[in-house]
TIFI-193942 format. One record per residue (C-alpha): residue in one letter; x, y, z. Coordinates in steps of 0.25 Angstrom, whole numbers, plus 5000, padded with zeros to 4 digits. Layout:
BEGIN
+-------+------+------+------+
: kolza :   c1 :   c2 :   c3 :
+-------+------+------+------+
:     A :    X :    Y :    Z :
...
+-------+------+------+------+
END
This chain:
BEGIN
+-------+------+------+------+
: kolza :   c1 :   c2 :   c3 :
+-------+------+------+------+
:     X : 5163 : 5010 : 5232 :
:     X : 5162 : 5016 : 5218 :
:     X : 5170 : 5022 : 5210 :
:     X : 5170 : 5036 : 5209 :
:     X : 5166 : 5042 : 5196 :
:     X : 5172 : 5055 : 5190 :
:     X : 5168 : 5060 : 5177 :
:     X : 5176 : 5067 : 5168 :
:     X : 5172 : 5077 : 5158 :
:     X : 5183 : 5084 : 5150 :
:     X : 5186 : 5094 : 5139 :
:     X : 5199 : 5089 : 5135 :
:     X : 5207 : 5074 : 5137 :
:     X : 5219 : 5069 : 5130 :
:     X : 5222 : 5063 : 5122 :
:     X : 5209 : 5067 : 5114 :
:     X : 5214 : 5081 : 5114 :
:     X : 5228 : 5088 : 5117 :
:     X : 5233 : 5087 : 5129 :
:     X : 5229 : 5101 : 5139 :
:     X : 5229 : 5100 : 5154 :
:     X : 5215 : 5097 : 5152 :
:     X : 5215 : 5085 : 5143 :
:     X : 5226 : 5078 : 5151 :
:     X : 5217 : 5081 : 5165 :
:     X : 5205 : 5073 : 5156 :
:     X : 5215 : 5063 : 5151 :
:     X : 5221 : 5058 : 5163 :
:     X : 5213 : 5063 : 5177 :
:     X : 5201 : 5054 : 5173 :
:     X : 5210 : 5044 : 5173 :
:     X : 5219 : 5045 : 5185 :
:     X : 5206 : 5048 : 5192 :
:     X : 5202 : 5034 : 5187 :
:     X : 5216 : 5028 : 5191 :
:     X : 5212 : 5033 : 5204 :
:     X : 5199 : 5024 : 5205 :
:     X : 5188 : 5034 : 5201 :
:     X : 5179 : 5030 : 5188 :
:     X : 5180 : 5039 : 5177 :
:     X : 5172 : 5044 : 5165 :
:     X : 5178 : 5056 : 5154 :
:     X : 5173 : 5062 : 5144 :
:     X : 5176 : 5074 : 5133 :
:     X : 5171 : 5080 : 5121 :
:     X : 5175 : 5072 : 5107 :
:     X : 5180 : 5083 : 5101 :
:     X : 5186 : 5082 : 5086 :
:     X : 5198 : 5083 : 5090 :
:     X : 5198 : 5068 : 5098 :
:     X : 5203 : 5059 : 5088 :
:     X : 5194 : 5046 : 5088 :
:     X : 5202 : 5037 : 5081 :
:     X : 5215 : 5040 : 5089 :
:     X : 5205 : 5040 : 5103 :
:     X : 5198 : 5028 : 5099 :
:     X : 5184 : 5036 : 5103 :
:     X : 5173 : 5027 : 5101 :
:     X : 5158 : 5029 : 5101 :
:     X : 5152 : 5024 : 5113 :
:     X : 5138 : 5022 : 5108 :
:     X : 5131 : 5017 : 5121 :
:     X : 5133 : 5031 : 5123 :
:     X : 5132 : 5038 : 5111 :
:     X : 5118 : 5040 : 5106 :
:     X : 5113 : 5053 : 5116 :
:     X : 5110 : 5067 : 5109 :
:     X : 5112 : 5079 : 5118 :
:     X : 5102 : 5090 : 5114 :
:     X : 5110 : 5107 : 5113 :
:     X : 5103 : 5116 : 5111 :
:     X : 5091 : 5107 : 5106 :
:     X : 5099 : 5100 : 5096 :
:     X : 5102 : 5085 : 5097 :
:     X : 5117 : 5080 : 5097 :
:     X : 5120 : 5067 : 5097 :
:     X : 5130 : 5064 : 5109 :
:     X : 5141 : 5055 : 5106 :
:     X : 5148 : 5047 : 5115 :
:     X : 5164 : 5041 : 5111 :
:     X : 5174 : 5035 : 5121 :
:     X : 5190 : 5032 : 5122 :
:     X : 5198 : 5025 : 5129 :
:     X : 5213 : 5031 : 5137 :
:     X : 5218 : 5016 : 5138 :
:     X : 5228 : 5021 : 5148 :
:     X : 5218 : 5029 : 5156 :
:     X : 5209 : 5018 : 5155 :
:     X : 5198 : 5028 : 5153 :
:     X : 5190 : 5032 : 5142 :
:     X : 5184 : 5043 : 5138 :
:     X : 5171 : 5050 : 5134 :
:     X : 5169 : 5058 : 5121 :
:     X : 5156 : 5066 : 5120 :
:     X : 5154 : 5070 : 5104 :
:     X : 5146 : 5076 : 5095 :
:     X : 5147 : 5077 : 5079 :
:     X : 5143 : 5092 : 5082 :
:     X : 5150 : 5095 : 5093 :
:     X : 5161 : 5087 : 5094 :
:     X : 5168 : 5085 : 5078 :
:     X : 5176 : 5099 : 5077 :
:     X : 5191 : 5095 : 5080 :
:     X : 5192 : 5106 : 5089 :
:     X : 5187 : 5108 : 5104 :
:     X : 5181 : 5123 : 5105 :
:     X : 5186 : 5129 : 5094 :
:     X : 5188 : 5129 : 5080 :
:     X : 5201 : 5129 : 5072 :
:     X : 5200 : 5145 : 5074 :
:     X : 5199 : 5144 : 5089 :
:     X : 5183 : 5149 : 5087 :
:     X : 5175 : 5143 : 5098 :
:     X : 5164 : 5133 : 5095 :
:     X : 5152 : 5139 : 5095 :
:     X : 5144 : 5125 : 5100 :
:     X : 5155 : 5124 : 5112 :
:     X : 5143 : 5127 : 5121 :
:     X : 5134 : 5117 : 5113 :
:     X : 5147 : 5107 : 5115 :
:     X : 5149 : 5110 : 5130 :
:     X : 5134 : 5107 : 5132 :
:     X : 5136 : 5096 : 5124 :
:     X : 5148 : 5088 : 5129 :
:     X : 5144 : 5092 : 5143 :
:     X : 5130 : 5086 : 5142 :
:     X : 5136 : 5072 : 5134 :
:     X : 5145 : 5071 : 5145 :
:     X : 5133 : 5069 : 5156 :
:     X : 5124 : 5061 : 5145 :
:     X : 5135 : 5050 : 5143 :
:     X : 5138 : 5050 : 5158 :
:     X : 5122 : 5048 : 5161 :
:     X : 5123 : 5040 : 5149 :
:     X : 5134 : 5030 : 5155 :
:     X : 5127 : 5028 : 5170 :
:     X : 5140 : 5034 : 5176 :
:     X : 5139 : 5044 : 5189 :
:     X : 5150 : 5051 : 5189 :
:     X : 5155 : 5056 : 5204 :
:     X : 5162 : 5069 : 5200 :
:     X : 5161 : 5075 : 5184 :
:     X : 5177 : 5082 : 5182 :
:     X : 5174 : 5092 : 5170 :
:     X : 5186 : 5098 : 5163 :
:     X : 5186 : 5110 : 5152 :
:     X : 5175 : 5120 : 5150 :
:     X : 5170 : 5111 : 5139 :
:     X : 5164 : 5101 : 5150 :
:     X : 5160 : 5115 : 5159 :
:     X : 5144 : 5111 : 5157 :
:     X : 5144 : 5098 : 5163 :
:     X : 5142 : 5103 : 5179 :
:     X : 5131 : 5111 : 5173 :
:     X : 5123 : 5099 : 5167 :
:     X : 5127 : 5090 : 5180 :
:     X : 5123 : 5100 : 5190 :
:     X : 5110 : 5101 : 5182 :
:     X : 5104 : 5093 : 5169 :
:     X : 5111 : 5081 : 5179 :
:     X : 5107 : 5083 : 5192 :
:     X : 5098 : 5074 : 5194 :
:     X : 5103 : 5062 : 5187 :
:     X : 5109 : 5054 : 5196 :
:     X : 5123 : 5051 : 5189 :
:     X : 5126 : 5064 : 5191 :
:     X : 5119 : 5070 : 5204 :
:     X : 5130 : 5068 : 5212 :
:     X : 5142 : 5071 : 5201 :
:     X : 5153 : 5082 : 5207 :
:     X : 5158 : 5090 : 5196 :
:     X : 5173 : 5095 : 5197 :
:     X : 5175 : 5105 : 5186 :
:     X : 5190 : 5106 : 5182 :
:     X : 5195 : 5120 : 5177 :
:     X : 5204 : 5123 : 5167 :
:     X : 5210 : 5135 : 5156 :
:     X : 5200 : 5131 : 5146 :
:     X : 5192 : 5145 : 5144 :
:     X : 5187 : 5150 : 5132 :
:     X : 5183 : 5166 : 5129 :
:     X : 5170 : 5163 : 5122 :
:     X : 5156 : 5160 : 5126 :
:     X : 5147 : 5148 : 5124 :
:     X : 5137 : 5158 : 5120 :
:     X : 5122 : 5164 : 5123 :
:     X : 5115 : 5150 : 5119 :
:     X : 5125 : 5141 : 5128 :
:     X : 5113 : 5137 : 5138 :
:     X : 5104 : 5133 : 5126 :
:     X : 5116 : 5124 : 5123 :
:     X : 5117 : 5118 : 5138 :
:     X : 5102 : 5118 : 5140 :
:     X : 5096 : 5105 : 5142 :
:     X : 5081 : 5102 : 5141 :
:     X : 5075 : 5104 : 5156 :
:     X : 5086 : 5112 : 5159 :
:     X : 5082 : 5124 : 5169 :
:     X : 5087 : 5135 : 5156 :
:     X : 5092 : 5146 : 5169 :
:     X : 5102 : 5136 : 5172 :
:     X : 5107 : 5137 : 5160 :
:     X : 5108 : 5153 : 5161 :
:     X : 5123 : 5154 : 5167 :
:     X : 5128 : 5149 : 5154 :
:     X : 5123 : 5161 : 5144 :
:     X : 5137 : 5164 : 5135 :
:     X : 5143 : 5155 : 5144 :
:     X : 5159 : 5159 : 5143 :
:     X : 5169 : 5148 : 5149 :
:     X : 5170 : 5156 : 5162 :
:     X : 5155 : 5155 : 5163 :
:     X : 5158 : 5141 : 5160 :
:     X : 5164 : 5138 : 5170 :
:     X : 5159 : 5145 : 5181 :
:     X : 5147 : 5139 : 5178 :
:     X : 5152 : 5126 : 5177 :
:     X : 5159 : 5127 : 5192 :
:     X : 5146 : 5131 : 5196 :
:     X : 5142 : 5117 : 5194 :
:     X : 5153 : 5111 : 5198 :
:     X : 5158 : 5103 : 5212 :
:     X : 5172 : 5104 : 5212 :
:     X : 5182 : 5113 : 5203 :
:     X : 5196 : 5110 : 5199 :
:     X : 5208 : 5119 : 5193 :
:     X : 5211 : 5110 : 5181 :
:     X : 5223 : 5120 : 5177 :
:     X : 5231 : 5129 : 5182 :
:     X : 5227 : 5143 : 5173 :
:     X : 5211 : 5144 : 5175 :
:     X : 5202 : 5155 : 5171 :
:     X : 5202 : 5161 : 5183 :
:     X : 5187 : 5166 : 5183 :
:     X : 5185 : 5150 : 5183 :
:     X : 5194 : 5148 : 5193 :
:     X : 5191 : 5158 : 5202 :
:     X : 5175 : 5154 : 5201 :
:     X : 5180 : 5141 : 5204 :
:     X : 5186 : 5142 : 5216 :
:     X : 5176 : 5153 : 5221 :
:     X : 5164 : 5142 : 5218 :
:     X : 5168 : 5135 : 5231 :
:     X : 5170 : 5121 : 5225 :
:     X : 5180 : 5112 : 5228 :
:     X : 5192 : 5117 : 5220 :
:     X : 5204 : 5110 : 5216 :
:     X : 5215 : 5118 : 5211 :
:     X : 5225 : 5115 : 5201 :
:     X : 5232 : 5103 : 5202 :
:     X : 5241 : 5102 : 5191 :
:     X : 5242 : 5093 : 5178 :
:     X : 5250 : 5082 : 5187 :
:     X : 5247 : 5072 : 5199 :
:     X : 5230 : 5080 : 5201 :
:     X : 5223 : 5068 : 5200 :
:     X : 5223 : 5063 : 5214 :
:     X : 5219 : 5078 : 5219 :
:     X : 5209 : 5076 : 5209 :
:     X : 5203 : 5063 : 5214 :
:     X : 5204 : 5069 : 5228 :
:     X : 5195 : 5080 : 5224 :
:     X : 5187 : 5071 : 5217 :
:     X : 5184 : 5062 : 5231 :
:     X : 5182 : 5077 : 5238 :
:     X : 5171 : 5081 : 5227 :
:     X : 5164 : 5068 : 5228 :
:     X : 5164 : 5066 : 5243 :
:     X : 5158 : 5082 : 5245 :
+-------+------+------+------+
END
């Protein structure tokens, strides 16, 4: 019998960035999750701020040489890799001169929020699923973590539906208190579209604020975790009302076999 597969997409993971509640779940879930005889993949944005010498990222260029079009403009996707020796893992960096060179994550030095965040998000989002095609590797359940990740049940549910790496993928979002008050502005879905999209699909997401996010991104999900304690509670409260299996808070210690469980659950229904 197989190994299960679970895929990892994450907007934050120590030590590449500070630790937060979130960074430690990327760090250390994937693995225990591995200890616990699943097969693994993770991945995160290359941001400035990951130091590539200290990290050791390398360029994996069996990879690297895709574009990924926004917005009708061609960016060339890169693709590093590091290794967490005592994790025995490694992880996935998507990266972009444009996108992904600014030693900050959303926000500049003056706390303004990127105006490209909703060409990033689109961005990332889409790297991740080309590298994942790219590798040949099916994942069983997609985990996403932080709104930065929020488009990937969107593109799964429909630019990948029919391939058949990710047909039957179950997608379990986890939610945390990562909002932000602006918008990703009036021209978002020109930055999500993808040539031989249906465009209406793509109407939802007009000034798309994070709870608009969200909601949308729960829409197209399978399965919903409480990631932290304090949540938006228009998130959570669309969250539990969607019906989905649900998985409340579990706290920063001793999750990991109520999340394997919930895993088997989600990939059995």
């Amino acid at each position: 019998m197989s190994k299960k597969r679970v895929l990892y997409v994450s907007q934050e993971i120590t030590p590449y960035l500070p630790e937060t509640h979130m960074s430690r779940t990327g760090r250390f879930l994937p693995q225990k999750i591995q200890e616990k005889g699943k097969e693994i993949r993770t991945f995160m944005p290359r941001y400035g701020l990951v130091n590539e010498r200290r990290n050791q990222l390398h360029e994996v260029i069996r990879l690297s040489g895709m574009n990924i079009i926004v917005d009708e403009i061609d960016y060339p996707l890169i693709i590093k890799v590091a290794s967490i020796q005592q994790a025995r893992m490694q992880v996935y960096f998507i990266d972009n001169e444009d996108y992904f060179k600014r030693k900050f994550l959303f926000r500049d030095a003056d706390g303004k929020f990127f105006e490209d965040n909703n060409e990033r998000t689109a961005f990332f989002a889409r790297g991740v699923l080309e590298t994942v095609k790219k590798l040949g590797w099916g994942p069983d359940i997609i985990h996403i973590h932080g709104w930065f990740t929020a488009l990937i049940p969107f593109y799964v549910k429909t630019l990948y539906k029919d391939n058949p790496l990710f047909s039957d993928s179950k997608i379990v979002i986890s939610l945390y208190n990562d909002g932000f008050e602006e918008t990703l502005g009036e021209n978002f879905p020109n930055k999500m579209f993808v040539k031989g999209m249906d465009k209406s699909l793509l109407e939802k997401y007009n000034n798309a604020d994070y709870v608009t996010l969200m909601k949308n991104a729960i829409d197209n999900a399978d399965a919903l975790i409480a990631g932290e304690k304090e949540l938006n509670q228009e998130v959570l409260d669309y969250a539990k009302a969607s019906g989905k299996p649900f998985l409340d808070y579990q706290g920063e210690d001793d999750y990991f076999d109520t999340y394997n469980e919930f895993y088997d659950k989600i990939i059995e229904e």
